[in-house]
KOLMIMAR-152115 format. One record per atom (N, C-alpha, C): y, z, x. Coordinates in steps of 0.2 Angstrom, whole numbers, plus 5000, padded with zeros to 4 digits. Layout:
N
YZX...
This chain:
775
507846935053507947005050507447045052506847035051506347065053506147095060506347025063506247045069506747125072507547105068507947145073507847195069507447225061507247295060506747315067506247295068505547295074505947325080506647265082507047325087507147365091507547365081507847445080507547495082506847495077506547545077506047545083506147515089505647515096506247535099506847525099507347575100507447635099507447645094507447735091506547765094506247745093505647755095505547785101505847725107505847735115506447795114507047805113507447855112507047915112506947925106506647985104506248005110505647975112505547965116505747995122506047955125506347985133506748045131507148055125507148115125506548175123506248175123505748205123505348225131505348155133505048175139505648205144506248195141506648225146506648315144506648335138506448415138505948435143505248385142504748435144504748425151505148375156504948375162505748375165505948375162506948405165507148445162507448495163507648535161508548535161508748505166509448485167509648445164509148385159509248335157509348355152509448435147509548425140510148425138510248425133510948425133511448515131512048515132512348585133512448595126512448665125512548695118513348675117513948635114514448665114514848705110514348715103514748795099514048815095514048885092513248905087513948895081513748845076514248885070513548925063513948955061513449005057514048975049513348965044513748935039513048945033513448995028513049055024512948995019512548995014512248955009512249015000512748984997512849064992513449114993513249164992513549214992513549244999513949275003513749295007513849385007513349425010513149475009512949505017512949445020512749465029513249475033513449485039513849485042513649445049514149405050513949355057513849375061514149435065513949485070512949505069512849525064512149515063511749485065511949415062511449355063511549335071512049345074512149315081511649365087511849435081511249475088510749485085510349435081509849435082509449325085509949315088509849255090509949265097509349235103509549225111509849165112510049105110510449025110511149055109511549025117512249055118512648985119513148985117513648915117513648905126513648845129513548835134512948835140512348875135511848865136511548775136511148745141510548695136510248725133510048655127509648665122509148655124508748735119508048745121507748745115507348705113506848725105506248765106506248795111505848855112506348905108507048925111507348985110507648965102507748895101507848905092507448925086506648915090506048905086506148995086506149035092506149105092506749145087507249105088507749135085507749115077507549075073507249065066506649095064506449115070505649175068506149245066506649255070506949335074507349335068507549285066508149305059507549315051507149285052506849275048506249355046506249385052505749455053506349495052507149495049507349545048507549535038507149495035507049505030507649475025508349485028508949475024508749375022508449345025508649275023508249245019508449215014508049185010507549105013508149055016507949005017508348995026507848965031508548955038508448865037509248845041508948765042509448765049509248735058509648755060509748655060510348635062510648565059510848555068510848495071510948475076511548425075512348435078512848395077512748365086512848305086513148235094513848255094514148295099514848245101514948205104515548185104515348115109515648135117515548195116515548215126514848205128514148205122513548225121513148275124513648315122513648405120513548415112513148465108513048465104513148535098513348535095513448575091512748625086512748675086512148715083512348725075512348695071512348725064511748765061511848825061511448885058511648885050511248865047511448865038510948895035511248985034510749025030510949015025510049045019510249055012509949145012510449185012510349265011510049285006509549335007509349365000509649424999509649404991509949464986509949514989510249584989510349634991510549684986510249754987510149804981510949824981511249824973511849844973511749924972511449924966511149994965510649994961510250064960509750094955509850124950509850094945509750134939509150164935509350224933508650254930508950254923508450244917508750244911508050274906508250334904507950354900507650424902507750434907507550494911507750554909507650584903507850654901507650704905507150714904506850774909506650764917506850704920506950714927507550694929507750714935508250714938508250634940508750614941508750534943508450534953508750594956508950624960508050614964507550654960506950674961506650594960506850564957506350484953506550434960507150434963507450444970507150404977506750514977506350494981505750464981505350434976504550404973504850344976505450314976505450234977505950204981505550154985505750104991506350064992506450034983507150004985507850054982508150024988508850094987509150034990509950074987510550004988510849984995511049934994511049905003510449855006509849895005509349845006509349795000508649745006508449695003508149704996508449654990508249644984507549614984506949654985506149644984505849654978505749594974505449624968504849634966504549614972503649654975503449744974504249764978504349814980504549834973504949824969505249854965504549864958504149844959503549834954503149874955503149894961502649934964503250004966503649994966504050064964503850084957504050034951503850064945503250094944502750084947502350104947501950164951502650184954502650254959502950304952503550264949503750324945503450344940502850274935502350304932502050354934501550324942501150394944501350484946502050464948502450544947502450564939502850524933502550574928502050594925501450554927500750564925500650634929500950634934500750694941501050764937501450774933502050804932501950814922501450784921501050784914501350744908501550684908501750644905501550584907501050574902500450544904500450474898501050494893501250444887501850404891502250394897502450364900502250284900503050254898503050194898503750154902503750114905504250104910503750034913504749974911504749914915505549924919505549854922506049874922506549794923507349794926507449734923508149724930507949664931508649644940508949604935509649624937510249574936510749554942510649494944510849474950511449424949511949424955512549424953512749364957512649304958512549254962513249244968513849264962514549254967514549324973514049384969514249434977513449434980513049404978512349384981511949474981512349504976511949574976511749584971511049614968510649644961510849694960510749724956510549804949510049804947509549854949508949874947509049924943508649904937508649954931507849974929507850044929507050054926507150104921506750054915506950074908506350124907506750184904505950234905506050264897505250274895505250314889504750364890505150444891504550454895503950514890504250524883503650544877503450614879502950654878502950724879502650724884502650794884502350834893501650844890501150814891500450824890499950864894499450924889498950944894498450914893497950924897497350894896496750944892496450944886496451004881495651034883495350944883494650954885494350884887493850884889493450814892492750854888492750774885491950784882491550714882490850724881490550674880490150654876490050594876489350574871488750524873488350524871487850474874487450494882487550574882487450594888486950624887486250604886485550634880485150664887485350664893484850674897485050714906485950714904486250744908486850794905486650884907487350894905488050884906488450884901489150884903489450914907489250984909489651024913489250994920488850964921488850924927489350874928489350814923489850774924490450804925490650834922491350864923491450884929490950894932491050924940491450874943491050824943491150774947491850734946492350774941492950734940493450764943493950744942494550784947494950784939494850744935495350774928494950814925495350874924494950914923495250974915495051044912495551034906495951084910496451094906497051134909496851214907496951254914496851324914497551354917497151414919497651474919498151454926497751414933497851404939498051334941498051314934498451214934499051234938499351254933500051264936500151254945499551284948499651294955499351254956498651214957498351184958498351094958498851074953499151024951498850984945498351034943497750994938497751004931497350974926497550984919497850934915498250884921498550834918498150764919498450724914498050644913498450604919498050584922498350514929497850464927498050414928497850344926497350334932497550334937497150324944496550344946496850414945496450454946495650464939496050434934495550424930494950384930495250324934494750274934494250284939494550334945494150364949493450404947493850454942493350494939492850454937493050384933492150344929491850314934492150304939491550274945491250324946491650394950491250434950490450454945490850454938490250454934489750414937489750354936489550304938488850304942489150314949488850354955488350414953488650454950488250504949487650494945487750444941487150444935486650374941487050324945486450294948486250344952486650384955485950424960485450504956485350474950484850524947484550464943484450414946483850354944484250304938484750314935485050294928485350224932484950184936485250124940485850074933485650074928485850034922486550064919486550104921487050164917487850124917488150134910488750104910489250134904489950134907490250184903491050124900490550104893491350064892491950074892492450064894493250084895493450084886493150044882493450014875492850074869492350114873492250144871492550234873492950244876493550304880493650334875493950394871494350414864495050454867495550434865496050474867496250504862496350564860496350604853497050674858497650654852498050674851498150754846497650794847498150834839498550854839499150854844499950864844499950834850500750824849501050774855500650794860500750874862500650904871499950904871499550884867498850894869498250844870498050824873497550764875496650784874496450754871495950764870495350704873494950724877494550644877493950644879493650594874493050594875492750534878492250534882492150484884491150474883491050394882490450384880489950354884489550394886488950374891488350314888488150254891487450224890487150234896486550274894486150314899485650244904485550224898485050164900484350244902483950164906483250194905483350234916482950284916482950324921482450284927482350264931482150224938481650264943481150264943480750294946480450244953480350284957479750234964479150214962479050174963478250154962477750144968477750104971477150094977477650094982477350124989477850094995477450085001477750025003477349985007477749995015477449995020477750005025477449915031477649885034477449845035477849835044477649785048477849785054477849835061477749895057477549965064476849925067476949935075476449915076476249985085476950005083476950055088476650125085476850145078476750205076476150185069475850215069475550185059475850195054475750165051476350145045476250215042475450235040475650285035475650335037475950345047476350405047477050425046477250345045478150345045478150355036477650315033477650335024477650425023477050455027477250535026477950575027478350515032478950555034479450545028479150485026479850475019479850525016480650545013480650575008480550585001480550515001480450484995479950464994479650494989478750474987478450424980478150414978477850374973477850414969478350394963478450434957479050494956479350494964480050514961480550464958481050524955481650464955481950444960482250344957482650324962483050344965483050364968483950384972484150334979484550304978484950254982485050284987485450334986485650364995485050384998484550424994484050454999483650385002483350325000483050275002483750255010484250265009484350235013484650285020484450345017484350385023483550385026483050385021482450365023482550315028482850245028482750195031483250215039483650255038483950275042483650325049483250365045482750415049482150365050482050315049481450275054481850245060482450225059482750195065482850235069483050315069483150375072482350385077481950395071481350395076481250335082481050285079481250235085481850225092482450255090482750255093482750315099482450385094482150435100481750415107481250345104480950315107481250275115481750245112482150205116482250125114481850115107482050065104482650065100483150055103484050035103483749985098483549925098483549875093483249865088483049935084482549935080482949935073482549895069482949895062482549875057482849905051482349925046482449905039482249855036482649805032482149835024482649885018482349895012482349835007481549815003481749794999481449824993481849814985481649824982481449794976480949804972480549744968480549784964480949774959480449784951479849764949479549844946478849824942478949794935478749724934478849704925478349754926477749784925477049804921477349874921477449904926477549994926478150004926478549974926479749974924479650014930479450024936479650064941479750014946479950054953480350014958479950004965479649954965479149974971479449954978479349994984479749974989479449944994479749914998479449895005479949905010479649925015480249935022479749885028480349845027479949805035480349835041480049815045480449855052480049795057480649795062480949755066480849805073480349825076479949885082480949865088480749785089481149785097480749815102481049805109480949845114481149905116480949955121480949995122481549995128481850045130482450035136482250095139482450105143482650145149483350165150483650215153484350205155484350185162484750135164484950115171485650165174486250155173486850195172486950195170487450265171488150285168488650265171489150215165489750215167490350245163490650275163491150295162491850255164492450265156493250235158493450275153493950265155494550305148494950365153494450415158494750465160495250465163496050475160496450435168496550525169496350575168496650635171495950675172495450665166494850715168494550685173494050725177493550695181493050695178492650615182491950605177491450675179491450715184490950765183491150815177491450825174491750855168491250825162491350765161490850685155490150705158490050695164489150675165489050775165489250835165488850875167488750895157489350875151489050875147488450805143488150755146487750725142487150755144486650765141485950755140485650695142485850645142485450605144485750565152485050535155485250525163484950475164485250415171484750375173484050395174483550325170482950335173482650355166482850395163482550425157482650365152482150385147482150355142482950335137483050285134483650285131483550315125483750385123483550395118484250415115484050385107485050375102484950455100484450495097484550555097485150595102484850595110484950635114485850615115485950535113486650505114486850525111486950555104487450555099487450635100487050675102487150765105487750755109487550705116487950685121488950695118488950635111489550625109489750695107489350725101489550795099489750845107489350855111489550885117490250875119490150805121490950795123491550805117491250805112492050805106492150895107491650935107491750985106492151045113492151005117492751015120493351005122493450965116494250945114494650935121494350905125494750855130495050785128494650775123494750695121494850695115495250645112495350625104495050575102494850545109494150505104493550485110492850475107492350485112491950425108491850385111491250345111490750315117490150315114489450325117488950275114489050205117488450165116487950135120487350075120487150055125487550005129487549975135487749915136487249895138487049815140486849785141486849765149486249765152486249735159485749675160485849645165485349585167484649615169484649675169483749685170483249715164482949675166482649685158482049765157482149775149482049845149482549925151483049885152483649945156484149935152484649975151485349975149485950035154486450025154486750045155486950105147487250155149487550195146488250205147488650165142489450175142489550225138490050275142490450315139491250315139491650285135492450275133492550345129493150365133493550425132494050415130494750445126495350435126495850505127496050515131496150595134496550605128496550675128497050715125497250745126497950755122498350835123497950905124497950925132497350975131497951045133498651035135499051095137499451105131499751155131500251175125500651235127501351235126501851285128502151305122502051365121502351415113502651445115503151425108503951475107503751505100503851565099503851585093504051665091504051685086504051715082503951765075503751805075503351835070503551895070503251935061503051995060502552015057502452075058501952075055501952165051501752215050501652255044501452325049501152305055500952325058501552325066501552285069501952265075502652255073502752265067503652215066503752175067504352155072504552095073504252065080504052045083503852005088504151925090504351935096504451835097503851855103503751775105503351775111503351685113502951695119503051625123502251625126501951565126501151565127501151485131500851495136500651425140499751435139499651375138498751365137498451315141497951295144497751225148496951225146496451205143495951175140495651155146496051115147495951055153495851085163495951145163496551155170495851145175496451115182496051115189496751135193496451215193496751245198496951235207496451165208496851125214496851065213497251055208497450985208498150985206498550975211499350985210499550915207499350855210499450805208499650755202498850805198499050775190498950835187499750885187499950935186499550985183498951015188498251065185497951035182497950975180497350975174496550915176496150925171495550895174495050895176494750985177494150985178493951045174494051045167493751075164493851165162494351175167494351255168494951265162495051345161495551365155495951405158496451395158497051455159497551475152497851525154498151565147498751625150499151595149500051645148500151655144500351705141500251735135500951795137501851805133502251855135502451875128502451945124502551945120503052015120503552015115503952085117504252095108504152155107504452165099504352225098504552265093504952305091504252385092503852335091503152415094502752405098502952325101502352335108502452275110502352275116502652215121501752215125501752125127501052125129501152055136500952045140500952005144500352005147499851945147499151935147499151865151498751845157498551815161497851805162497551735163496851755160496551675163495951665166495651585171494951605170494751545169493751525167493751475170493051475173493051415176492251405174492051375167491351345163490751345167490951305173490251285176490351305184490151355184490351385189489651355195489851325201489451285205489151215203489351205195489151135194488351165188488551225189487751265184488351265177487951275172488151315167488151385165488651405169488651485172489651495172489851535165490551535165490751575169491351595173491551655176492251655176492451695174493151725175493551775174494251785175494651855176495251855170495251905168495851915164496651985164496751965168497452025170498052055165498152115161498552105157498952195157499552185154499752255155500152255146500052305141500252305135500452385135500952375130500952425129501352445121501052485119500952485111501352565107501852575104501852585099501852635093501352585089501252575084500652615084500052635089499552685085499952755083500252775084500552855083501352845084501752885081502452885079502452975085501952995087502053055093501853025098501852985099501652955108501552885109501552855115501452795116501152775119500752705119500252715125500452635129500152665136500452585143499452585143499352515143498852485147498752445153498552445158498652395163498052395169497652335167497152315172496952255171496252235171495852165172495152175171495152125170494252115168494052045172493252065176493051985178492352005173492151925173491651935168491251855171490551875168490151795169489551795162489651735161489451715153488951645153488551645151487751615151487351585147487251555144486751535137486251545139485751605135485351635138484851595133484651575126484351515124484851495118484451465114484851405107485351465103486051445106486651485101486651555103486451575108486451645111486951665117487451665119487551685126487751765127487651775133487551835136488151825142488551885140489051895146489051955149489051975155489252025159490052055161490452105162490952105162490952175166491352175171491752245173492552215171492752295169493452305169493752375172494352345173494652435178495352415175495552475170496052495169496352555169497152565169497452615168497752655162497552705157497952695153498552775155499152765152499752785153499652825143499652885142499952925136500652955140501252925135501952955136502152975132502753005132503453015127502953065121502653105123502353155119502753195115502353195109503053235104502553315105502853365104502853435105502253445099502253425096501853425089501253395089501153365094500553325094499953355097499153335093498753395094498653405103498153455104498053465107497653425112497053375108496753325114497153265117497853255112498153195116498753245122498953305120499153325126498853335132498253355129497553365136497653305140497753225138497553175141498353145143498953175142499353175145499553135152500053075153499953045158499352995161499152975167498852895168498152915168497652895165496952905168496552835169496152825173495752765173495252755171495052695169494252685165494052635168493452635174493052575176492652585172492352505169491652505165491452435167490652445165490252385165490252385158490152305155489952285148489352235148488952235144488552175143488652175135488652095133488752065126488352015127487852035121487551975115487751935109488051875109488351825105487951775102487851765098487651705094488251675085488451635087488951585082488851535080488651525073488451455071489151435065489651465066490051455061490351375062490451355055490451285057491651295059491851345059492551335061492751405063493251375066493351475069493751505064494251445061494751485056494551455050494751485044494551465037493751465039493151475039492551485040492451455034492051405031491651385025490851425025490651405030490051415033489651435039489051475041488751495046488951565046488651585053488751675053488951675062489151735063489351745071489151835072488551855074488251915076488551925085488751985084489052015090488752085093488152105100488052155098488152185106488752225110489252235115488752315116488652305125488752405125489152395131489552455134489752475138489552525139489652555147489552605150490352615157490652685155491252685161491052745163491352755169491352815174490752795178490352885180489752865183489852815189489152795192489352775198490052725199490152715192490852645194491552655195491552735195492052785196492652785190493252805190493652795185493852885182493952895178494052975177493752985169493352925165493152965159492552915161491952965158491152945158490852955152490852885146490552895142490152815141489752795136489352755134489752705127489652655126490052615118489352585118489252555110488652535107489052505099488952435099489552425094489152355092489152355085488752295081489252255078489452195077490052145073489352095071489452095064489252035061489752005054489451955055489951905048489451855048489251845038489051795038489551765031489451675031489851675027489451625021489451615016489051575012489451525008489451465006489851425002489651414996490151444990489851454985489751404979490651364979490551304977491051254981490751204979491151144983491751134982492051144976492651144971493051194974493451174977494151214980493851244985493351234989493051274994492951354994492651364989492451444987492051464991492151514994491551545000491351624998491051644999490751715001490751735006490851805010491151805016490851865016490351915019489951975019490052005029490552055030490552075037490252145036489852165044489652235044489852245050489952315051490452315058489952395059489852415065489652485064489752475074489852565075489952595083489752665084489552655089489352745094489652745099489952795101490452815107490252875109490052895116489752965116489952975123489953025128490353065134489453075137489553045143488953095144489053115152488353145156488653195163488953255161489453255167489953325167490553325162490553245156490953265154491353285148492053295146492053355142492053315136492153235136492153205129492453145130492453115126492753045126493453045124493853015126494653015126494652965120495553025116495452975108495552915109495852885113496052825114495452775114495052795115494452775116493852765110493952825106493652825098493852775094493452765089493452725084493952755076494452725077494752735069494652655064494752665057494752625053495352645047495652585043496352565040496652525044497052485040497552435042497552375043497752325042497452245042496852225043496652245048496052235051495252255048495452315047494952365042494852365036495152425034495152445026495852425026495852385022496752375019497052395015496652435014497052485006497552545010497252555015497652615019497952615023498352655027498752665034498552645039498752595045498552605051498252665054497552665055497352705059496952785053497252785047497152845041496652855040496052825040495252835040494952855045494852925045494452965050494653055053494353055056494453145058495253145061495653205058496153205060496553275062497153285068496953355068497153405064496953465062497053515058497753535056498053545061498753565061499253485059499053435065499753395062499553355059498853355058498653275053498653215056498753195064498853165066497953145068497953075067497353045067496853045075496353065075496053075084495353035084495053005081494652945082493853005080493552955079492852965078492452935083491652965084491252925089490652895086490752895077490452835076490652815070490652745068490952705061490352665061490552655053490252585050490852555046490652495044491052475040490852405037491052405030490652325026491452285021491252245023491952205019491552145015491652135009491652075005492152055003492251975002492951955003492551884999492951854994492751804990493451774991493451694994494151654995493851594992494651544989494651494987495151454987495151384988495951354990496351354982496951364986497251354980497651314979498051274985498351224985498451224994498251184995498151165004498851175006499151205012498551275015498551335014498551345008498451415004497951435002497451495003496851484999496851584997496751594992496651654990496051694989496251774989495651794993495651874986494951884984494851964982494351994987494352064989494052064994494052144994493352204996493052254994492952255001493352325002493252355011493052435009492352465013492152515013492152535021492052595022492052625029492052695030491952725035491652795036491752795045492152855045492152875052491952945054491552955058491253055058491253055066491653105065491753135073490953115078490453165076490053155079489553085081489153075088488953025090488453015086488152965084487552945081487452965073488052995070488053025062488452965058487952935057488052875050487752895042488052985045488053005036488752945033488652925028489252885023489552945020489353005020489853035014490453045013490953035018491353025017491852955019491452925016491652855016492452855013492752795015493352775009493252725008493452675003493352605002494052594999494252514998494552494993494252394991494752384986495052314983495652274986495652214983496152214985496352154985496852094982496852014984497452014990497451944992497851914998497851834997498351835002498351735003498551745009497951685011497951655018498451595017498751575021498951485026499151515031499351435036499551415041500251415042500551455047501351445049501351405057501651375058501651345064500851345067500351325065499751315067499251415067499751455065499451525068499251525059498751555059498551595053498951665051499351645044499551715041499051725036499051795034498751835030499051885025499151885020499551915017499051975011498952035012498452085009498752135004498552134997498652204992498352244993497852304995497652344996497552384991497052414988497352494983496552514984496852584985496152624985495852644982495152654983494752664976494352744976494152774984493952824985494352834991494352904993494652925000494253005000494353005007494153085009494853125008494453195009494853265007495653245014495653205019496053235021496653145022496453125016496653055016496953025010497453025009497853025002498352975000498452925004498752875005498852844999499352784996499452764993499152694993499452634987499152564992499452534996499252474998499452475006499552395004500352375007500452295010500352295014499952235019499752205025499952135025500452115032500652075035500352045039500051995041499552005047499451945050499651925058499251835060498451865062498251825062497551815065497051785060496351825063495751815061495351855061494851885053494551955054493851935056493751975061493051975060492652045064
């Protein structure tokens, strides 16, 4: 008996066996599919159709345990199965049958909401992931509950309680989700207060929370109310804030919190600070410098013997030795802080050892990622070159240089490694970006009416390279067609940055407009071009040069219109030369938080550059902006704007069209396009001045992204005469606005009301519609 079990099993063994090696080395020797049957385990809820397309194994295929193993993964990635088993039937042709025997998971019948008086079932909805049809996930449904707490806490029902409860139906293999809600009053947050805070005020900590008490602008802002989340955020933040003012021990117990109700709607809460004891520096040792002396990287620290501790700045200190070193060309330098407590003096004594490394050189540049730019584009912005020292400073200018001509969405700049020693390589990995864009659009505005227009733009463009359709070396083109109710405009316009491979900009701008909207007695056509060449003459300064030669066209003349716009009746030309001085540190062109952008332009036209009017322009724009508080990005925004226009030679004066008027979006916004300034006697029709000042204050704050609201005081003055910067007949006004974003373009939306006006200016207040950007 023994023996013939041993047989058996050297039988079944060998079997297995040869079937085995006959899969992996014949493929003809396996045996044929002769049917898949599909056989549900439960209720079934799936459809066969389904499960077949998501299976590659066909009846009449050989069996492959490769394609079963994939198709047990395939059915298994679409989430409906609970359990797979596939089951292998022998016929006796030794063709074999596929039994597929699924166990399907639960599937949502429906959602119920239960107890939701004051929201919509409809709105609670959209918070959460399981909806009926899909799979029954009770992962998912727990962490739904938990979306629909944080909506009422968001929505100020912050007394919100909710579980919830599956009823699963085994004969239709589908569940009911119920979320039983109790959802108690709508809550404001009344006040946050504290205790145990003997050494820090509370109106500092309170800064630092985002729960905050409820005011006038909750409503809009989304604050005032208790979030659970966001709560727990806020005590870290405490947290954080009291370790980096030296309070390294500082601890704020949750079981000492107070939630104080004095009616349903009102939350009160106090929360209790243990300050512990405050952490100063005590000796600091510098150790391992062998290149620099210790105690002149000690001088550079920030942090000295006998400040407070502060974590971050220690760890910027240690950050700025590795910098210095890294100026050096020590890539491998590192700076390892330790901190030791004094038992004897309770304070924090430091050590910085550092780790020197050696010195690099750079060997190459390589460059990848560019599938469309050229690498002459990458190497003429880095700063650093073969041969030179490896400096991380000059690297990371390199990376800001290349980010900030948005050819790329991502730029990276490290060393590499080479097999010669003291050398590295310099890799720069690029990932190109969307550098062109074609607009369709539409607007109005308060001034123009209605407008649509169409705008092609290229960042990127190389005007011979057809290939890879213009783009790649760096140049910018601009199509620009606009047509609408008071002035139609079509503008053409090519730079080319690095003119010769210098950094020397030059380029032309072609355009014909025609406008409107200055005068209801006449219209004006403009059509000409401008070339111009632009230069970084030192740090943040560039100097441009510019001739233009244009035509302007006055038409459609009303009979009533004064006498110097009939004078100038029909086309006259204006050749001029320009030069401009620019300096811009603003950290953004649009929404400006911070920096300033000085602008100061002269022109001279006629005279030897021909054309038919000869006068002189002298024109000063400045804007700076200051950030007031970090809280909703409050800025201060302070513009001056002043100009001289004057005729000189033989001739008889400067053309209005060419004088300076102020009112209207851009200006004074309490008044009429163009209503601030000399005007003429008989029609009242406005004729420009030959010199202006103007000063705007403007205080903005976000209100809810991207909307940010603005109060703002515009003064200004315009006198016929050149170089008369008497103010006395100034007009100013007031006034709030709200900025956002429409399709990428800044709208502006302006109240105006006047506060002073001159004898010949009596306007009322003024609404302003307006895209752009003032400055």
């Amino acid at each position: 008996m023994r023996i013939f079990r041993i047989l058996v099993l050297f039988a079944l063994v060998s079997g297995s066996g040869t079937s085995a090696l006959a899969q992996d080395f014949g493929a003809g020797s396996a045996p044929t599919i002769e049917q898949i049957i599909i056989r549900f385990q439960g209720a079934t809820n799936v459809s066969e159709q389904i499960v077949r397309a998501n299976m590659q194994v066909r009846e009449g295929s050989e069996l492959s345990e490769v394609l079963i193993d994939r198709d047990i993964r395939s059915l298994y990635r679409t989430s409906l199965f609970e359990f797979i088993e596939v089951k292998r039937e022998t016929l006796p042709s030794g063709r074999v049958n596929l039994v597929f025997e699924l166990t399907p998971r639960y599937r949502v019948l429906t959602v119920i909401f239960d107890g939701n008086d004051r929201i919509r079932d409809r709105r609670l909805e959209k918070e959460i992931s399981t909806k009926a049809n899909l799979v029954l996930d009770e992962r998912q449904v727990k962490e739904d509950s938990e979306k629909i707490r944080e909506y009422y806490q968001k929505v100020g029902f912050n007394r919100i309680s909710i579980y919830y409860e599956i009823d699963r139906d085994r004969s239709t293999g589908f569940g009911t989700v119920t979320f039983k809600i109790s959802e108690g009053a709508k809550v404001r947050v009344s006040s946050v207060d504290f205790t145990g805070n003997d050494h820090v005020k509370a109106r500092k900590l309170r800064k630092q929370m985002e729960t905050k008490k409820w005011w006038f602008w909750s409503w809009l802002l989304g604050t005032g109310r208790f979030k659970d989340h966001e709560f727990e955020d806020d005590l870290e933040k405490l947290r954080d804030y009291y370790r980096e003012e030296g309070y390294l021990d500082v601890r704020i117990p949750p079981e000492q919190i107070r939630y104080d109700y004095p009616t349903p709607e009102r939350l009160e809460i106090t929360i209790h600070v243990d300050e512990g004891r405050q952490y100063r520096i005590g000796t600091i040792d510098v150790t391992g410098a062998t290149k620099v002396p210790g105690e002149l990287l000690k001088f550079a620290l920030k942090q000295k013997p006998g400040d407070v501790f502060v974590p971050s700045k220690l760890d910027e200190d240690a950050a700025e030795i590795e910098k210095f070193y890294g100026r050096g060309g020590h890539l491998d330098a590192r700076v390892t802080l330790l901190r030791v407590p004094n038992l004897q003096t309770g304070d924090i004594d430091l050590e910085y050892i550092i780790d020197e490394g050696d010195p690099y050189d750079v060997e190459s540049i390589r460059i990848e990622g560019n599938t469309k730019s050229k690498s002459i584009i990458i190497l003429r912005e880095l700063v650093l070159g073969p041969g030179e020292i490896f400096d991380t400073t000059r690297m990371e200018i390199s990376k800001l240089r290349l980010e900030n001509t948005r050819f790329f969405d991502d730029v990276n700049i490290t060393p590499e490694s080479t097999n010669i020693p003291g050398r590295r390589n310099l890799k720069v990995a690029v990932r190109e970006g969307r550098t062109g864009n074609l607009t369709f659009g539409a607007g109005f505005s308060s001034l123009e009416r209605a407008v649509i227009f169409a705008e092609l733009t290229q960042s990127n463009f190389d005007i011979f390279n057809r290939r890879s359709f213009f783009q790649g070396d760096g140049q910018k083109f601009r199509l620009r067609l606009q047509l609408g109710d008071q002035s139609s405009e079509i503008v053409m316009s090519f730079e080319e940055p690095w003119l010769f491979e210098k950094q020397l900009a030059t380029g032309f701008t072609l355009f014909r407009t025609t406008s409107d909207f200055n005068s209801a007695i006449y219209n004006e056509i403009r059509t000409g071009g401008e070339v111009y060449m632009r230069k970084r003459l030192f740090e943040l300064v560039n100097g441009q040069l510019s001739y233009s030669y244009q035509v302007v066209d006055i038409g459609n003349i009303s009979p009533s219109a004064p006498a110097v716009v009939q004078a100038l009746a029909g086309e006259r030309s204006i050749s001029k030369v320009g030069f401009t001085l620019e300096r811009d540190t603003r950290n953004k062109i649009v929404n400006t938080t911070a920096g300033n952008r000085v602008e100061l332009r002269f022109d001279v036209a006629g005279g030897i550059f021909g054309g038919d009017s000869d006068y002189y322009r002298m024109e000063f724009r400045g804007a700076q902006f200051y950030p007031l508080f970090e809280f909703q990005q409050q800025v201060l925004a302070i513009i001056l704007r002043g100009g001289v226009v004057d005729s000189y030679g033989d001739s008889t004066g400067v053309p209005f069209y060419e004088k300076f008027f102020l009112g209207g979006p851009y200006t004074l916004r309490g008044f009429e396009y163009r209503e601030v300034g000399p005007k003429d006697s008989l029609s009242n029709e406005p004729i420009g001045g030959n010199t202006y000042g103007m000063l705007t204050l403007e205080y903005t704050i976000d209100i809810v992204s991207p909307v940010r609201f603005a109060i703002f005081y515009d003064a200004g003055f315009v006198n016929d005469g050149a170089f008369d910067f008497n103010p006395a007949r100034y007009n100013d006004n007031f006034g709030v606005g709200l900025g956002l974003f429409v399709a990428g373009a800044p709208l502006r939306l302006d109240f105006g009301i006047p506060l002073t006006s001159d004898d010949v200016n009596d306007k009322g207040n003024q609404f302003n519609f307006s895209f752009g950007t003032r400055f």
